[in-house]
Structure formats: C-alpha cells, structure tokens
C-alpha positions in Angstrom: 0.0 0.0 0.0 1.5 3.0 -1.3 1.0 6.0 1.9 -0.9 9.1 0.3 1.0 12.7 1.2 -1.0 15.1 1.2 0.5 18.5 -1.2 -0.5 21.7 -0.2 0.4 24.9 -2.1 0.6 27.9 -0.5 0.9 31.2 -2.3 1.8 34.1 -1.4 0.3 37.1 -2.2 2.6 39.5 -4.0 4.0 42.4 -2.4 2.8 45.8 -2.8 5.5 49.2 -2.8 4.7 52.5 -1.9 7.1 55.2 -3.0 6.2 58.7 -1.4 8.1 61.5 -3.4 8.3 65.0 -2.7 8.8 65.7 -6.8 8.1 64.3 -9.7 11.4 63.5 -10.5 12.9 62.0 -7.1 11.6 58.3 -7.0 13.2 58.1 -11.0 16.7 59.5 -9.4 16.7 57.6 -6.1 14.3 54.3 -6.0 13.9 53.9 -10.1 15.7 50.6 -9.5 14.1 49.1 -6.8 10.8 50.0 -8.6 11.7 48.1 -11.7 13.0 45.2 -9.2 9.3 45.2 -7.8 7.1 45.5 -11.2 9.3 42.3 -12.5 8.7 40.7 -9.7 5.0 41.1 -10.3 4.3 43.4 -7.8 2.2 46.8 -7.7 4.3 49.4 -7.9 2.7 52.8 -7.2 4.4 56.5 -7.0 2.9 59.3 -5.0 4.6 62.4 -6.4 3.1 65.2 -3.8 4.3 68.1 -6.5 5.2 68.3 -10.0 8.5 70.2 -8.3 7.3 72.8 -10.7 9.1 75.9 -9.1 12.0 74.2 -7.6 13.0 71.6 -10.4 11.9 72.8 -13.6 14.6 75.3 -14.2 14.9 74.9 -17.5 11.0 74.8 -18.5 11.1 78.3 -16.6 14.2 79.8 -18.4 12.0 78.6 -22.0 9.2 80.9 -20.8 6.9 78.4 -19.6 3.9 79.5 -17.3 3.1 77.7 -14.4 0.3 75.7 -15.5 2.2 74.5 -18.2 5.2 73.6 -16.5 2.9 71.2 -14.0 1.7 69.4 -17.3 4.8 69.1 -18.6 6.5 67.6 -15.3 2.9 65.0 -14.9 3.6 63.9 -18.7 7.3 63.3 -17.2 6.7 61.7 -14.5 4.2 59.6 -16.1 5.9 58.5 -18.9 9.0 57.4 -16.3 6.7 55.4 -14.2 5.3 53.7 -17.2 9.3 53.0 -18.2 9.7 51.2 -14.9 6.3 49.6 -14.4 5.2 51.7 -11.8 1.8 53.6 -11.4 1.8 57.7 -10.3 -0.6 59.4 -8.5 0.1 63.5 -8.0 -1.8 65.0 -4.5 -0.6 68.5 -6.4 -0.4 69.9 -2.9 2.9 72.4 -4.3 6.4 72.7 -3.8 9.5 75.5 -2.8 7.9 74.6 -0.3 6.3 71.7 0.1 4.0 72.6 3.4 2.9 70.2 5.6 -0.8 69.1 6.6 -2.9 67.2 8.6 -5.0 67.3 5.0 -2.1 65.5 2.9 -1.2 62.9 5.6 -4.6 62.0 6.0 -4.3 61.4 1.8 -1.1 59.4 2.4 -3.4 57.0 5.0 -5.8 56.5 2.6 -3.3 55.2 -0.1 -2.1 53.4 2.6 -5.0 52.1 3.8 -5.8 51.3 0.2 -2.5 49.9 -1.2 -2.0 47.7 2.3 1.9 48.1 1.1 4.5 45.5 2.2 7.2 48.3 1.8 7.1 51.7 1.6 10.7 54.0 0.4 10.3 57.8 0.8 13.0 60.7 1.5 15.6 61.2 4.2 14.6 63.2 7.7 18.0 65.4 6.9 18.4 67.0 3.8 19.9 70.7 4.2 19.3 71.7 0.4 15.9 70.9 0.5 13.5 71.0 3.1 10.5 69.4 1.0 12.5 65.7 1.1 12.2 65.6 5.1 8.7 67.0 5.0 7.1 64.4 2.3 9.0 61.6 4.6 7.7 63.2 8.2 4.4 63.3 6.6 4.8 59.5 4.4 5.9 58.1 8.7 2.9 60.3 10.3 0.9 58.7 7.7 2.0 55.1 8.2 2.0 55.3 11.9 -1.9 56.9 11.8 -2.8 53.5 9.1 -2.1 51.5 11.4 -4.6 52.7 14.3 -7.8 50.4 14.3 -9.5 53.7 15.1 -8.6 56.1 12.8 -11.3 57.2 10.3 -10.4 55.3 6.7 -11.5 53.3 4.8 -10.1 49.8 4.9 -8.2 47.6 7.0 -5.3 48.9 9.7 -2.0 48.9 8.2 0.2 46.4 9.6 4.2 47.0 9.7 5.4 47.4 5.9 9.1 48.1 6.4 10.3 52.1 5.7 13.7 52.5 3.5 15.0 56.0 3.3 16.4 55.8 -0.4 19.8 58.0 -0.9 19.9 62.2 -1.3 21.9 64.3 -3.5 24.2 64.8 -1.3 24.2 61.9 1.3 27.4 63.3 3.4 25.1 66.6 4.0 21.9 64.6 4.7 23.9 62.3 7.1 23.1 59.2 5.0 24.9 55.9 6.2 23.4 53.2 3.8 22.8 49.9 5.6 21.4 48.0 2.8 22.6 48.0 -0.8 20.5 46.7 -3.3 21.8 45.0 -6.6 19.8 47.1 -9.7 21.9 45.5 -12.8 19.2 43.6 -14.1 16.8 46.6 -14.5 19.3 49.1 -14.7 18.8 49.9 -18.7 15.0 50.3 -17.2 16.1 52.8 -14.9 18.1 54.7 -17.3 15.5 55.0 -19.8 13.1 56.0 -17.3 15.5 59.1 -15.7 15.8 59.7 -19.9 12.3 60.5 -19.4 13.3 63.7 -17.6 14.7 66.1 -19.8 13.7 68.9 -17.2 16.2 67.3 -15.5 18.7 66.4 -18.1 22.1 67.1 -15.5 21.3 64.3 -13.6 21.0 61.6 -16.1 24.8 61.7 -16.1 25.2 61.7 -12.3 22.4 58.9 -11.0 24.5 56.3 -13.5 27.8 57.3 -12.2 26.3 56.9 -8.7 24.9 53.6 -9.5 28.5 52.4 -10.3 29.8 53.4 -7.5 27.4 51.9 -4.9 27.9 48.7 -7.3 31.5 48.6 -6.3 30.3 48.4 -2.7 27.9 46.4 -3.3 30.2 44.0 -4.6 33.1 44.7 -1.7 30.0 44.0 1.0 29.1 40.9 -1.1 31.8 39.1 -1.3 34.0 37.0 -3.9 31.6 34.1 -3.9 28.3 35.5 -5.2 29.8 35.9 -9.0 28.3 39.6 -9.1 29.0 41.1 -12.8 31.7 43.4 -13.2 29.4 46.0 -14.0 27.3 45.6 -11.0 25.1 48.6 -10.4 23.1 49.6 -7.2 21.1 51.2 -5.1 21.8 52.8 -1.1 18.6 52.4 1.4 18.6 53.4 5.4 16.3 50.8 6.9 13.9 52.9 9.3 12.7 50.3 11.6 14.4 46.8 13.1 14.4 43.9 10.6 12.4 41.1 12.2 13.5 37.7 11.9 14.7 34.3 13.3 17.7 34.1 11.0 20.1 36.2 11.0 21.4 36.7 7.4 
C-alpha cells in the first residue's frame, strides 16, 4: 500500500511598494531601481509624487518661458511616462512645492493610499536634507501617515495597516543629509530600465549623467559587501537604502 502525502500549495500574495516622493522626479533618481526590481517581480508598484517640483526643479522649462500651469503638465507627462518605463503607477496630490508645506489634509491622503495599497514596503526621502527642506517633510508626513494607518481607530477606509518596512532611499548629497546606507541593493538587471526611465526627464537632463555614475559606485560596494563568492557582474550597479525600523527575523542573514 503506497501511503498518500497530502500536497498543499501555499501562495503568497505578491507584495505591494509604496514610494512617497516630494517631486516628480525624485523616486526616477533615487528608487527607479528598486521599482523596476518590484514590477518584475510582479508586484504593484505605485508612486505618490506630492508636487510636479514645478518651481524648484523645472529650471529649464522656466528659463524657456513656460507658465506655471504649463510647466505642472509638462512635469505629470514626465513623470508619467518614467513610471510607465519602470512599471510603476503615479498618483500627484498637487499639494505644491519651494515649499512643500505640511498638513494634517495630505497625511490624511497618504493613510488612505495606505489604507488602500496595504503596502509590504514603503521607500520615501531622508529626515535630513539641508538643500531641500521638501524631502524631510514628504518623509515626516509619508511616517505620520504610516504610523496613523495603522490605528484600528482612525477614520479610513479599509483595514489597519500592519508594519510594511520604511527605506529612506539616498539624497543628492548623502554626506550633508547624514546618509549611512545599511542595505545596498543590486539594480543591474533593470538598470537599462532605470536609465531610460531618468531619460524621461529632460527637465532634469544634469542628472542623467550623475544617478548612472552613482549607480556604479554603490555597485563597487555592493560588490566589496558581497563578497568574492556571489559571482556579481563586473558591472554591477546599485542602489543605497537606510532601513527605518528593526528587521524582524529568526535568522540572521
């Protein structure tokens, strides 16, 4: 008699990113990578861009003699057509930038999405960024909202949030912003996805230059970190996170 063994297939559900973004070019620059990485995966992507960055980072479409309104609806077309490069949806809350002003209105947007979206990880801006002060107030408001999600009581629709890990993804100018990179995360298979999406930006054209150069560099460490044993490619390219929270496990790894 031949013993029957019972099969069972669990799947998991897939994961779900939330990218909060001051402008509509920061989550191309800093988390375009780790975006792609999701959408391959199969995962919902989705971008909230809280501006266009249409006073602050649209130098050039003001120098052409753009007006305002135009400017916004060239940086949404932008912005858009970048998302779509890396697989990612874009909402805009349009709320302004230079500065970007925090509410108790645009977090309680933020818990909706979140509320909505249920992410399993969420990447926004750095608390510390000298140059800019809309970057630490889209990632106050992107914690106040995630922290407020997860109250049973608060008035949203949907289910409390449970714990989706926070990454700070990497500043212009990390040394300024105080940005120590504890995870490093290995973007050469969707790094011609990332490049054509930042291509997307020509409002932003000096940086095209600068975001691949910076992807090379943290691919060397990525690499040093790594070790000789993984068989990374020579042309390894990465991304720099901060993890916000503790990393929960029972393996250390």
């Amino acid at each position: 008699m031949v013993d029957q063994v019972e099969t069972r297939v669990v799947t998991e559900k897939p994961g779900s990113l939330l990218v909060v973004s001051a402008h509509a070019g920061d989550f191309v620059w800093r988390a375009g990578g780790a975006i792609a990485l999701a959408a391959e995966r199969g995962e919902r992507a989705t971008v909230v861009c809280l501006s266009f960055g249409e006073r602050g980072e649209s130098a050039r479409a003001w120098r052409d003699g753009h007006a305002l309104e135009e400017i916004k609806a060239m940086r949404r077309q932008e912005a858009e057509d970048a998302a779509a490069s890396l697989g990612a949806q874009v909402r805009f809350f349009d709320v302004g930038d230079y500065p970007l002003c925090e509410s108790q209105e645009v977090v309680d947007r933020l818990v909706h999405v979140y509320r909505e979206l249920a992410p399993t990880v969420v990447l926004t801006h750095t608390l510390t960024d000298p140059y800019n002060g809309d970057h630490p107030a889209a990632a106050r408001m992107a914690l106040q909202a995630r922290v407020l999600a997860q109250a049973i009581g608060y008035d949203a629709p949907g289910e409390p949030l449970g714990a989706p890990p926070v990454f700070f993804f990497e500043p212009h100018q990390p040394e300024q912003c105080d940005f120590k990179p504890d995870v490093l995360l290995d973007i050469t298979p969707v790094f011609d996805r990332k490049r054509r999406a930042m291509e997307c930006l020509p409002a932003q054209q000096h940086m095209w230059d600068y975001y691949t150069d910076l992807a090379k560099r943290r691919g060397v460490q990525l690499k040093r970190n790594a070790g000789p044993n993984l068989g990374l490619a020579h042309d390894t390219m990465g991304e720099a996170y901060v993890r916000v929270y503790p990393q929960v496990t029972g393996v250390l790894s």
